[in-house]
LUMFIKE-969121 format. One record per residue: residue in three letters; z negated, y, x of N, C-alpha, C, CB in turn. Coordinates in nm, 3 decimals. Glycine has a CB too. Example, Ala and Ser with C-alpha at 12.3 -4.5 7.8 and 13.67 -1.06 7.14 Angstrom:
<atoms>
[atom ALA, [-0.780, -0.569, 1.319], [-0.780, -0.450, 1.230], [-0.780, -0.330, 1.320], [-0.905, -0.447, 1.131]]
[atom SER, [-0.708, -0.225, 1.285], [-0.714, -0.106, 1.367], [-0.787, 0.003, 1.290], [-0.572, -0.060, 1.408]]
</atoms>
This chain:
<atoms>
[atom UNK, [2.214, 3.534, 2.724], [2.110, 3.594, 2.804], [2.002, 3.490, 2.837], [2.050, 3.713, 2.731]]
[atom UNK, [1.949, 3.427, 2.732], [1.875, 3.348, 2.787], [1.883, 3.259, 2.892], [1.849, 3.304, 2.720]]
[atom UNK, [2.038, 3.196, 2.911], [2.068, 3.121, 3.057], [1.989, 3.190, 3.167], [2.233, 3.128, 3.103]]
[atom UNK, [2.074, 3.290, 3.171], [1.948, 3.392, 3.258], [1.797, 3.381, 3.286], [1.935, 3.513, 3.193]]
[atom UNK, [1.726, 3.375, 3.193], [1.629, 3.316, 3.184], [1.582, 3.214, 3.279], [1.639, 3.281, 3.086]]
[atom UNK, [1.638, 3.101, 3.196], [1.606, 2.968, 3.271], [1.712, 2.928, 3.353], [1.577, 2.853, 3.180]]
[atom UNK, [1.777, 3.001, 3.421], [1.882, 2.884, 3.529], [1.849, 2.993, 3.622], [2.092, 2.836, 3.495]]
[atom UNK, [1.819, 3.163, 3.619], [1.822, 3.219, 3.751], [1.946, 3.320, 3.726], [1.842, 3.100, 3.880]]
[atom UNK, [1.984, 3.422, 3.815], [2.076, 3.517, 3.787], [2.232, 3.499, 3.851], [2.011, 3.639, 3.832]]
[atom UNK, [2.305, 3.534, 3.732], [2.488, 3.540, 3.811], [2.554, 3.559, 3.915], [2.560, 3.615, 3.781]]
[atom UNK, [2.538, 3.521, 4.060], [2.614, 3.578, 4.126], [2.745, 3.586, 4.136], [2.586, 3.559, 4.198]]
[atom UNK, [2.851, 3.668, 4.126], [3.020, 3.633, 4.095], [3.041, 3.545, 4.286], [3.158, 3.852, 4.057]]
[atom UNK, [3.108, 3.463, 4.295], [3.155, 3.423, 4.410], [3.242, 3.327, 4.423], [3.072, 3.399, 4.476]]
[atom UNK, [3.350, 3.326, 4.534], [3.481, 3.246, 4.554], [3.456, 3.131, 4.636], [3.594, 3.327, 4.620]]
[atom UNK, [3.528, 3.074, 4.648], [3.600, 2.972, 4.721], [3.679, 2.985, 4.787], [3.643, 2.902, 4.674]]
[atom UNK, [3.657, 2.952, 4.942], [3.740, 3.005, 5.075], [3.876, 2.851, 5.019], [3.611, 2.986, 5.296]]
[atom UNK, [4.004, 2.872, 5.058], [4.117, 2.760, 5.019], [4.110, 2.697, 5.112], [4.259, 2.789, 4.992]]
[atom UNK, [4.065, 2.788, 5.205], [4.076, 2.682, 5.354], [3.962, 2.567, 5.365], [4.051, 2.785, 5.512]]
[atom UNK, [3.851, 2.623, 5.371], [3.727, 2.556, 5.391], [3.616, 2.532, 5.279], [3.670, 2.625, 5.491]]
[atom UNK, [3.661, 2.542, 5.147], [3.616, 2.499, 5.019], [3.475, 2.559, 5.034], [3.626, 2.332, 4.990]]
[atom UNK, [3.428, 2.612, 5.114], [3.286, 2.743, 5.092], [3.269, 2.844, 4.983], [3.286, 2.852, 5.209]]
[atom UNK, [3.197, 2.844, 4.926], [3.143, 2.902, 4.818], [3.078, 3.007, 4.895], [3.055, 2.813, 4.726]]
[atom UNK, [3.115, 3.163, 4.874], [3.088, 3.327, 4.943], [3.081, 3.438, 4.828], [3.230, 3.380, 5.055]]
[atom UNK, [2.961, 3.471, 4.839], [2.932, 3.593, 4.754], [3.058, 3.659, 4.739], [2.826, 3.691, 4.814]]
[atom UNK, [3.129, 3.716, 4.625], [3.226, 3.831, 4.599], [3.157, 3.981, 4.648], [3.262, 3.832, 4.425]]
[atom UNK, [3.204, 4.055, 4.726], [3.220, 4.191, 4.725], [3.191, 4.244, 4.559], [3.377, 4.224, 4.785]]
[atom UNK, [3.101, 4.350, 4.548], [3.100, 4.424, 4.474], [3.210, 4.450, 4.404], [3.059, 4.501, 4.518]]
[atom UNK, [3.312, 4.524, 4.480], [3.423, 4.606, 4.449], [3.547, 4.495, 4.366], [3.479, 4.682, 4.608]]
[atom UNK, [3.528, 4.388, 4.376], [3.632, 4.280, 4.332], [3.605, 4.173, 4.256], [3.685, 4.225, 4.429]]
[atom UNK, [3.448, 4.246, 4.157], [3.438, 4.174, 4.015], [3.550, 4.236, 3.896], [3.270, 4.200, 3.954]]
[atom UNK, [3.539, 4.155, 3.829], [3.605, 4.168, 3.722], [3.526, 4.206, 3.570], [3.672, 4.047, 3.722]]
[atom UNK, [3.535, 4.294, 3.493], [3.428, 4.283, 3.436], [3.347, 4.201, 3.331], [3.433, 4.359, 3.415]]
[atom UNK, [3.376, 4.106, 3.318], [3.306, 3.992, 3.314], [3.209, 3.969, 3.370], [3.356, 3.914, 3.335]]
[atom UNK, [3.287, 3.978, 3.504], [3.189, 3.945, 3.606], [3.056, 4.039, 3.608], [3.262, 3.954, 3.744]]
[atom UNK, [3.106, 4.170, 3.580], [3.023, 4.277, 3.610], [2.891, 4.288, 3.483], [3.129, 4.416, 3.617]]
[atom UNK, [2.925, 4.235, 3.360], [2.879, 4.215, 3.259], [2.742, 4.110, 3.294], [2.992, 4.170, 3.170]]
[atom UNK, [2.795, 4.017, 3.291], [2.699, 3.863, 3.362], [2.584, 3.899, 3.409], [2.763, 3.777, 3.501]]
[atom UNK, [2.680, 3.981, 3.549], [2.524, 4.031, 3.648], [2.432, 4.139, 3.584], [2.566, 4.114, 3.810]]
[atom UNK, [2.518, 4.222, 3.504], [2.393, 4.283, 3.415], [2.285, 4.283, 3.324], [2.411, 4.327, 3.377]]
[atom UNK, [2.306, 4.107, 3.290], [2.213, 4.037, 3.214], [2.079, 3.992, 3.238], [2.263, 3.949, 3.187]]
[atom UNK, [2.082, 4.006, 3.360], [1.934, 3.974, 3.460], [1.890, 4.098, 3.407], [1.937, 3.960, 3.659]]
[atom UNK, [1.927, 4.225, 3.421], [1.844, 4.328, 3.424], [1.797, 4.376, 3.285], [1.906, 4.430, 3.495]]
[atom UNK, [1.866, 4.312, 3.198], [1.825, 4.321, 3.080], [1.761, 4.195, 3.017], [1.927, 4.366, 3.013]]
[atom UNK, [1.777, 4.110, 3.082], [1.679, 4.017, 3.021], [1.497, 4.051, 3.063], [1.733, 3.858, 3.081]]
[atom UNK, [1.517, 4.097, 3.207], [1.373, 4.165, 3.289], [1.312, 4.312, 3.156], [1.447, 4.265, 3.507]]
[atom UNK, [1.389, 4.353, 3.148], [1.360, 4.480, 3.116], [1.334, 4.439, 2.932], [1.501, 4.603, 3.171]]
[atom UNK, [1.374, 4.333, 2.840], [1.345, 4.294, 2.724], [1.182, 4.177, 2.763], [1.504, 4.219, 2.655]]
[atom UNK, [1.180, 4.134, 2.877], [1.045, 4.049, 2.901], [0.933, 4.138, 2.948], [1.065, 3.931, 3.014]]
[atom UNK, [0.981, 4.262, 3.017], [0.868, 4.347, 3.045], [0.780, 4.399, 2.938], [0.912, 4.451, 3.110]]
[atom UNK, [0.911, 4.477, 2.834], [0.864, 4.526, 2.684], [0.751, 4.446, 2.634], [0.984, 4.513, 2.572]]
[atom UNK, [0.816, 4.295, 2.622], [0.717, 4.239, 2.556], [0.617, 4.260, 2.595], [0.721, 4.134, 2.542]]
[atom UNK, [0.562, 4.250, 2.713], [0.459, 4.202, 2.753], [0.329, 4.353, 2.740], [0.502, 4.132, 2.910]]
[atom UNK, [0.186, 4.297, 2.760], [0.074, 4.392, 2.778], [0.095, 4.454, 2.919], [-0.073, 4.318, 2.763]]
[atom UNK, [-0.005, 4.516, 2.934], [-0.032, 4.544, 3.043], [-0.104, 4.491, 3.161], [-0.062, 4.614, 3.020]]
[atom UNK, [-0.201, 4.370, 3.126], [-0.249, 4.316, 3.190], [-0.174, 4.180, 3.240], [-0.351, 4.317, 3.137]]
[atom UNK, [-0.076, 4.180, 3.139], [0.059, 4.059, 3.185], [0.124, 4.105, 3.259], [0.166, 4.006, 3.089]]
[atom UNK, [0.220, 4.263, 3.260], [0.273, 4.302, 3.325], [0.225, 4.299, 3.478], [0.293, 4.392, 3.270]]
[atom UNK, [0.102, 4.348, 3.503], [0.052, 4.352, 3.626], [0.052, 4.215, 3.690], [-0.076, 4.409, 3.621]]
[atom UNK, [0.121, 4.123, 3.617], [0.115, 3.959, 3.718], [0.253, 3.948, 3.729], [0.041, 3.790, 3.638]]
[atom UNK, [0.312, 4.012, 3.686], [0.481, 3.976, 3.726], [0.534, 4.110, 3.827], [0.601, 3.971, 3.551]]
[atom UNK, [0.461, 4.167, 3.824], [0.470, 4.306, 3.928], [0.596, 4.311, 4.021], [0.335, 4.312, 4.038]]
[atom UNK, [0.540, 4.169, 4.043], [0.664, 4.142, 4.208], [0.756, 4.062, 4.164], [0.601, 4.048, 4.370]]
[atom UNK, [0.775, 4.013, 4.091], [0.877, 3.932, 3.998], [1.033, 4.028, 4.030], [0.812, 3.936, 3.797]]
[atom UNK, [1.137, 3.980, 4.092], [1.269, 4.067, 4.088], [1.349, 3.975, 4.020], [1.337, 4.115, 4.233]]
[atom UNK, [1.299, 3.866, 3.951], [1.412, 3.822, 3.890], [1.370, 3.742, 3.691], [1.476, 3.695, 4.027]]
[atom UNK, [1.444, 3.774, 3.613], [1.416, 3.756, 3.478], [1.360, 3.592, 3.487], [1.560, 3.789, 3.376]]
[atom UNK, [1.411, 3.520, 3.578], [1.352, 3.369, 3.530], [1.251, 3.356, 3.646], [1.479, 3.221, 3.525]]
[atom UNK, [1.209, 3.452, 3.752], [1.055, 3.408, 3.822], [0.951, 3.520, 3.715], [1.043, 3.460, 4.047]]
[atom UNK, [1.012, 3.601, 3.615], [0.905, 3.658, 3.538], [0.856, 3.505, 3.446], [0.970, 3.808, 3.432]]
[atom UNK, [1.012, 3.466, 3.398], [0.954, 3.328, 3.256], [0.896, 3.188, 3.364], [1.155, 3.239, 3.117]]
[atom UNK, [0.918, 3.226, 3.475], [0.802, 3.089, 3.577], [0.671, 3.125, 3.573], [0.825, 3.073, 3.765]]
[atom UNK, [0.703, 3.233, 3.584], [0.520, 3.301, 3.602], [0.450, 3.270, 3.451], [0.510, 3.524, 3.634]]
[atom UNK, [0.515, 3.348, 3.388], [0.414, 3.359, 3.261], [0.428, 3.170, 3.179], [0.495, 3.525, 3.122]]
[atom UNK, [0.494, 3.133, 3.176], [0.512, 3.020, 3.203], [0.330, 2.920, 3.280], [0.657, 3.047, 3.306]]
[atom UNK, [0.357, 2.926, 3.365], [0.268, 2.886, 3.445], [0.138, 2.906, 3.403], [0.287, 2.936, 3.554]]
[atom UNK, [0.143, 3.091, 3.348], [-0.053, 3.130, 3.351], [-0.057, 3.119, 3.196], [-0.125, 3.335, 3.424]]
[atom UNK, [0.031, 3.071, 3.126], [0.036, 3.061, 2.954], [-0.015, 2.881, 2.896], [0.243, 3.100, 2.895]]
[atom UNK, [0.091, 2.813, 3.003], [0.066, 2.673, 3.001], [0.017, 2.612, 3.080], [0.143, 2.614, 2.988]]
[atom UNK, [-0.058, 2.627, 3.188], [-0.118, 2.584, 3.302], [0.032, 2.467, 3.377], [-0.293, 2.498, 3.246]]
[atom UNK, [-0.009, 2.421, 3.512], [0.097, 2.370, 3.512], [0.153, 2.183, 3.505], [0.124, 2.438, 3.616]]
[atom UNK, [0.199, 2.122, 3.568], [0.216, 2.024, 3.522], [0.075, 1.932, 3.571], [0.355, 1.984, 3.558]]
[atom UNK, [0.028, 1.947, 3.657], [-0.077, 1.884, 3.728], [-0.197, 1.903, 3.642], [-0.095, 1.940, 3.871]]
[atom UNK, [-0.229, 2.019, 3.533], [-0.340, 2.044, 3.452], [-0.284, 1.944, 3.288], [-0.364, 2.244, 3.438]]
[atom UNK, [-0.162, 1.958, 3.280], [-0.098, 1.917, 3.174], [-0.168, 1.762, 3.194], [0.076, 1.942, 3.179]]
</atoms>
């Protein structure tokens, strides 16, 4: 879960044979693995929300993804590299 975190969320997706393109998978033609993976974003969001107060919560508001919640708090916890 924590990958999640810090790399950003699972998307399942193929490789065209013809033209070596990398294309989102259809819903319907994960595997569940696959289906597992992608459910880790939502539980990693939903274990970082818990943590948090309420006055934290209200800064990740718009946050839709588990690792722009750990950028944010991140950011207003450690200031950023330019204050560092």
């Amino acid at each position: 879960m924590w990958k999640v975190v810090t790399e950003g969320n699972f998307v399942p997706q193929t490789t065209d044979a013809v033209t070596t393109v990398m294309t989102i998978k259809p819903e319907a033609s994960w595997t569940g693995d696959e289906k597992k993976r992608v459910l880790l974003n939502s539980k990693a969001q939903l274990f970082l929300q818990c943590a948090l107060t309420i006055e934290e919560s209200e800064r990740i508001f718009e946050c839709n993804t588990a690792k722009n919640i750990w950028d944010t708090l991140k950011i207003h916890h450690e200031g950023t590299s330019h204050v560092k």
